[in-house]
C-alpha positions in Angstrom: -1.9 -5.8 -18.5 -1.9 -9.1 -19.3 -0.8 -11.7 -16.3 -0.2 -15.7 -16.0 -3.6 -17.0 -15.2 -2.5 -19.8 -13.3 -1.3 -16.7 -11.1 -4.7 -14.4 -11.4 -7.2 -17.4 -10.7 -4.6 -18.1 -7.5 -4.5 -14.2 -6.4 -8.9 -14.3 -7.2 -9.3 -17.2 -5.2 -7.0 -15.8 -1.8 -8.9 -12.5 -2.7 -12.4 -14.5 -1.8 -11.3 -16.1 1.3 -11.2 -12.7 3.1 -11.4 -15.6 6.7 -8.3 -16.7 5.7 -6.0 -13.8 5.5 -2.7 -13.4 8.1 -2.5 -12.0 11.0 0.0 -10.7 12.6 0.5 -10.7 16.6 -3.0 -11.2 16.5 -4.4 -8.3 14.3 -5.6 -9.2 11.1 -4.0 -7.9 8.0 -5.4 -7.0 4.9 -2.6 -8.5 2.7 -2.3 -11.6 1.1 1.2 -13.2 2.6 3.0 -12.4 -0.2 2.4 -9.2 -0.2 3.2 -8.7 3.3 6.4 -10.4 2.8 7.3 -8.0 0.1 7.1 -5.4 2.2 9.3 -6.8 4.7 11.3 -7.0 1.8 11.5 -3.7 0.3 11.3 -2.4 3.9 15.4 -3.9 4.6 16.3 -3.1 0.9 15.1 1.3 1.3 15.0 1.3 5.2 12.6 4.0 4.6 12.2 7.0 6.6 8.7 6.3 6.8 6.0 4.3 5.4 2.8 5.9 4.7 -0.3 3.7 4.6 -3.1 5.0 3.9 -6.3 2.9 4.3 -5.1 1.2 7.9 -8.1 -0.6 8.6 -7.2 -3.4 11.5 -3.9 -2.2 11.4 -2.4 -5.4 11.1 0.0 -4.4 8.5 0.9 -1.0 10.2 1.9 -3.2 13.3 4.0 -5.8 10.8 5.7 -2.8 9.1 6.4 -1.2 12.4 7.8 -4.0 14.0 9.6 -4.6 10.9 11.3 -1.1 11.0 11.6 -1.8 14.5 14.1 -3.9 13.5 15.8 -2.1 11.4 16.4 0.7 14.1 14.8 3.0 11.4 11.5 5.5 10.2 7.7 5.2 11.1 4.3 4.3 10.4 2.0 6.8 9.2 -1.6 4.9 9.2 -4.1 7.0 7.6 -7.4 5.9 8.1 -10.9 7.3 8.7 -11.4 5.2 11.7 -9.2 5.0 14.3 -6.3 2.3 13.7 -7.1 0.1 16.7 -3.2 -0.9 17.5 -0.7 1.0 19.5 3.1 0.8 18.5 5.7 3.1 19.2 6.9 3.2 15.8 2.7 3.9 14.6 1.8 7.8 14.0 -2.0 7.1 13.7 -3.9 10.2 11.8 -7.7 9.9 11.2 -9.2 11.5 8.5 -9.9 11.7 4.9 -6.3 10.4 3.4 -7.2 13.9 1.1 -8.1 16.7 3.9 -5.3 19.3 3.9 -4.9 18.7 8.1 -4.2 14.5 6.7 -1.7 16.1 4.2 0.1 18.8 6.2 0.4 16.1 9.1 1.9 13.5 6.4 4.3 16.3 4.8 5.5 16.8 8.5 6.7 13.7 9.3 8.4 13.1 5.6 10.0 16.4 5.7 12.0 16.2 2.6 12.2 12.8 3.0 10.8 10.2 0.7 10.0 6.5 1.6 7.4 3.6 1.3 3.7 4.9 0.1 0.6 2.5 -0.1 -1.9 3.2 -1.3 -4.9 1.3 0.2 -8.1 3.5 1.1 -11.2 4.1 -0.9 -10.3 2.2 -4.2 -12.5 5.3 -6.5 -10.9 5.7 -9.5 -11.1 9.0 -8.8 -10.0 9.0 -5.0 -7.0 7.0 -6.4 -5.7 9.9 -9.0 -5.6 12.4 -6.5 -4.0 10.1 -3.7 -1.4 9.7 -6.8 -1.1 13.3 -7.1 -0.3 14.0 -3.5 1.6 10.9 -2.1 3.5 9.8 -5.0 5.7 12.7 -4.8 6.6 11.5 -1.1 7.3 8.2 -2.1 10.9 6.3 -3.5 8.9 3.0 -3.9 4.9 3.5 -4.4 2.4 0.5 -3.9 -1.1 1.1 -5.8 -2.8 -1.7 -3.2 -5.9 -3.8 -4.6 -5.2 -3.2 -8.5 -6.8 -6.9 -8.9 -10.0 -5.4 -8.4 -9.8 -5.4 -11.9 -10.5 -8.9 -12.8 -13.1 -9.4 -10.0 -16.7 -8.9 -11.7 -18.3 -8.0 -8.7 -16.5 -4.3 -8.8 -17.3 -4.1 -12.4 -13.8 -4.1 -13.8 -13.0 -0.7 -12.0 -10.7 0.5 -9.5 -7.6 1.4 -8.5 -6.0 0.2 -11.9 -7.8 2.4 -13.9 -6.6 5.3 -11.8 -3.0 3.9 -12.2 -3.1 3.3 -15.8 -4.3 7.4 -16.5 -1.2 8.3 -14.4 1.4 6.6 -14.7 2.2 7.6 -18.6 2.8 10.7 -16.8 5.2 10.1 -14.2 8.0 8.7 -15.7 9.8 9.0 -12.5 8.7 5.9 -11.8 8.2 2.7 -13.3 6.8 -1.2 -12.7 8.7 -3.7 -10.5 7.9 -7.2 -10.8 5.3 -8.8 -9.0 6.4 -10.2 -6.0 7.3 -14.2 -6.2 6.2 -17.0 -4.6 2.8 -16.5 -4.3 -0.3 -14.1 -5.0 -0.1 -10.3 -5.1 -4.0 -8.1 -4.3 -1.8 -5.8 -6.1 -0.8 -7.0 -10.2 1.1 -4.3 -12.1 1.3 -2.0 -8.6 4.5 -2.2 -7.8 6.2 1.2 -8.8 9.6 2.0 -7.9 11.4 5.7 -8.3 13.9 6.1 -10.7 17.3 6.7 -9.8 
């Protein structure tokens, strides 16, 4: 994947200033603004059933895509974590656990029914752990975000992550395929942006 550097070295250098990132109502999220904005975004263009997120940490961006749906008058907020997601929302299912564990998955596949919706995926950034969260989620999902693919231009994760996973799978999903990246500003996620089909 090859991306306008002006645009990487801007992405690397939000990525670095971890202080610096948004909040929303007070509760930091882990998303450059951008990204978060996107989301809003794609959030008014599906009005998803749901949004699965798994890897909630703060839950700043659960709370942002709840309110956001909120608005809407429309789906939920699954935050898979393996902490407790410290925010409360009405429009929040919180599940802790191993985004993998069959009780995660069978309380995921509940809610989406045979629905499909918004998937991120944002918890351990494995290679590994990332194949089998695309395995399992992607078939839930009408848009799919694989979250911190610019791990791969960071040294200081070697070159590996969640890109590596995504480039292995997604030669064999042509169900879906790449969406821009979203404009103005940085994306944590280059190349990540996978949208179903019709």
């Amino acid at each position: 994947m090859v991306l306008d550097q002006d645009t990487l070295a801007s992405a690397i250098a939000w990525r670095r200033r971890d202080r610096q990132l948004p909040t929303w109502r007070g509760v930091q999220c882990q998303q450059f603004p951008a990204d978060l904005w996107r989301y809003g975004e794609l959030c008014f263009q599906l009005e998803p059933p749901f949004v699965v997120e798994v890897g909630s940490g703060h839950g700043g961006t659960a709370l942002f895509l709840a309110d956001v749906l909120a608005l809407i008058g429309n789906g939920h907020v699954v935050a898979v974590d393996v902490n407790p997601v410290p925010v409360t929302h009405p429009r929040v299912i919180p599940l802790v656990g191993d985004s993998l564990s069959t009780a995660v998955l069978d309380q995921v596949a509940g809610v989406a029914g045979a629905r499909r919706g918004l998937v991120l995926l944002d918890g351990d950034h494995d290679p590994v752990q990332v194949a089998q969260e695309l395995d399992r989620y992607a078939p839930l999902a009408d848009y799919l975000v694989v979250e911190d693919t610019i791990m791969a231009w960071l040294p200081e994760y070697g070159g590996s992550g969640p890109l590596d996973a995504l480039h292995d799978w997604l030669p064999d999903h042509p169900e879906f395929t790449a969406d821009p990246d979203p404009i103005p500003g940085p994306t944590q996620h280059p190349g990540g942006w996978l949208r179903r089909r019709p």
